[in-house]
N, C-alpha and C positions, 0 to 999 in steps of 0.2 A: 677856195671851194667855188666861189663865182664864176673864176676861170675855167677851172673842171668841165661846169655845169655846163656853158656855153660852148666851151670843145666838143664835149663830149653829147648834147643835145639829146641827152637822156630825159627820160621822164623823171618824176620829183621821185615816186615810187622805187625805181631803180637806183638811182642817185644819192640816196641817204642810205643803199643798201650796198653801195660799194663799199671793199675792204679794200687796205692798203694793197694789199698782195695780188688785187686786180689789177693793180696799173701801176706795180714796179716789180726789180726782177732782182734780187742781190741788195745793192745800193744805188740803185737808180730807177729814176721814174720812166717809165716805157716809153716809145713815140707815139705807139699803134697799141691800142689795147682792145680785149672784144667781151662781152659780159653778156649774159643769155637776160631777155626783159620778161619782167615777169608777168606781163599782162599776154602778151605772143608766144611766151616762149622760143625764141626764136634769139640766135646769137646776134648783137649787133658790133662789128667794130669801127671806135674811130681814133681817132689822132686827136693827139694832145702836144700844142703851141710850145717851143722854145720857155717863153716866161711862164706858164701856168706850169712844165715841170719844176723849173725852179723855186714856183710857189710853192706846189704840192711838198715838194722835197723838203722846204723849209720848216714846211706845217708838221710833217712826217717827224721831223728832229725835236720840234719842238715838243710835240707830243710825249715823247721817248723820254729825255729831257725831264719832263715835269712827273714821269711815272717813275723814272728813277729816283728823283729828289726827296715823291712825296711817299716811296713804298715803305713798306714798315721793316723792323728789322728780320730776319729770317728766324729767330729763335722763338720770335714773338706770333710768325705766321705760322710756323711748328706746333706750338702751343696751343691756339685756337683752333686751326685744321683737325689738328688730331682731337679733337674732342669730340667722338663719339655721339654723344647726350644730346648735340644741338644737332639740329638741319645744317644745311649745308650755307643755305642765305642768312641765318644766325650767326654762325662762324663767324663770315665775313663781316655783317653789320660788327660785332665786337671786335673783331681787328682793327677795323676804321675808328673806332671808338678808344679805344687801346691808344691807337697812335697820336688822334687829338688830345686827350689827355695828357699822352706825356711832351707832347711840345706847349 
């Protein structure tokens, strides 16, 4: 992300507001990316370095990675989802709940 920041010499505002889908395309990280700033509104693009894609991409898998390992099972996210009775941030908080418990 250091990398990023310095390629890409966005402001912090911008910068913590990029998604992955900004600056990769399939399974790769772009060369050239452009993202509208929120202070201008105004598109800015720029290029991102050889090593900062391969970090980004790293960081990308890793990601993926740990949301696969740690997601709960699907019958258990059936079960929560579908319940009507609660809000929607309810749901979820008991899911995560659900999951620590049973490891």
């Amino acid at each position: 992300m250091f990398n990023l920041a310095i390629d890409s010499k966005l402001r912090g505002c911008d910068l913590v507001n990029l998604h992955v889908r900004d600056i990769t395309h399939g399974n790769r990280v772009l060369a050239r990316a452009m993202v509208v700033q929120r202070k201008t509104q105004r598109p800015v693009q720029f290029e991102l370095t050889e090593p900062t894609r391969v970090e980004t991409m790293a960081g990308v898998t890793l990601v993926l990675l740990v949301a696969v390992m740690f997601s709960p099972p699907l019958s258990a996210m059936i079960d929560v989802l579908s319940n009507d009775r609660l809000p929607l941030g309810s749901r979820l908080r008991e899911l995560f709940r659900r999951r620590r418990r049973d490891h």
